[in-house]
N, C-alpha and C positions, 0 to 999 in steps of 0.2 A: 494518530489523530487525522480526520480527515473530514470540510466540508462536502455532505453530497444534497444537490437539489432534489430536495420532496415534489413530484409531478403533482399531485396530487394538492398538498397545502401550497404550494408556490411559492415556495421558502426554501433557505440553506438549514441543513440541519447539522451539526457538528457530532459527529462517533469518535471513541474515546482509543477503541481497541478493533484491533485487525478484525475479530472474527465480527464483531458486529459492521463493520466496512465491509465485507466478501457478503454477508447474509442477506445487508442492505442493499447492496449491487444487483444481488442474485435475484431478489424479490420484484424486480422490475419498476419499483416505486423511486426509488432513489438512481439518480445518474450524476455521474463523475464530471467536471469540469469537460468540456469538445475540444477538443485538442490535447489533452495535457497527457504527461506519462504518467502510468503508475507505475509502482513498483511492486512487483508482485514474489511469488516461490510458484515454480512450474512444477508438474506432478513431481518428478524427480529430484526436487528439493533442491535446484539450484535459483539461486534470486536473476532478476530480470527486471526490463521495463515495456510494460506492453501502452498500446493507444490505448486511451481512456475509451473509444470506441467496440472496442473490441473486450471490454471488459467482462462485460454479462457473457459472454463466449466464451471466453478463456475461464471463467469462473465453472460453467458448467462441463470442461476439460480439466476441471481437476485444481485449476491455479487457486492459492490464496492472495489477495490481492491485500498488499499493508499499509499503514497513516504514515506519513513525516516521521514520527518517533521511532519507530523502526528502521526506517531508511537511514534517520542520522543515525540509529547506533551500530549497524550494520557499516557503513563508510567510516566509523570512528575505530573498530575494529579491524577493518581492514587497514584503516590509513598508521594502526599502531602492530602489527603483527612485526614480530619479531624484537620487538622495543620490551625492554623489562624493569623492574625496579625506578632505578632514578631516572631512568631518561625516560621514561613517561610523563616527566613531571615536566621536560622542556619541551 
């Protein structure tokens, strides 16, 4: 999930799912918060965080750029690798 401002209506508009955030990026109509990181996957399929400046860039190099949802479940992942069964639970 991620808000991006509409240039255009002069509004926040809220995307639900990664591909409509990189689409909405791409499209020139919609821009990321100025300053903030995203989070993105570089061609090579490793995750990152790029300037929200640089995002329409990095989009047309291949990056998919992803919402909050992804990011925590990616960190919740990472932060449980190697944990199994019950000790997941603490």
């Amino acid at each position: 999930m991620a808000d991006l401002y509409d240039t255009k209506k002069k509004k926040l508009v809220r995307f639900d799912n990664d591909a409509q955030i990189t689409d909405a990026i791409a499209s020139g109509t919609f821009l990321p918060k100025k300053g903030e990181k995203l989070y993105a996957t570089n061609p090579l399929g490793e995750k990152t965080y790029i300037p929200s400046e640089q995002a329409k860039d990095a989009i047309t190099q291949g990056y998919v750029i992803h919402g909050k949802t992804t990011e925590l479940a990616d960190d919740y992942v990472r932060e449980n690798e190697g944990l199994s069964g019950a000790a997941k639970v603490f």
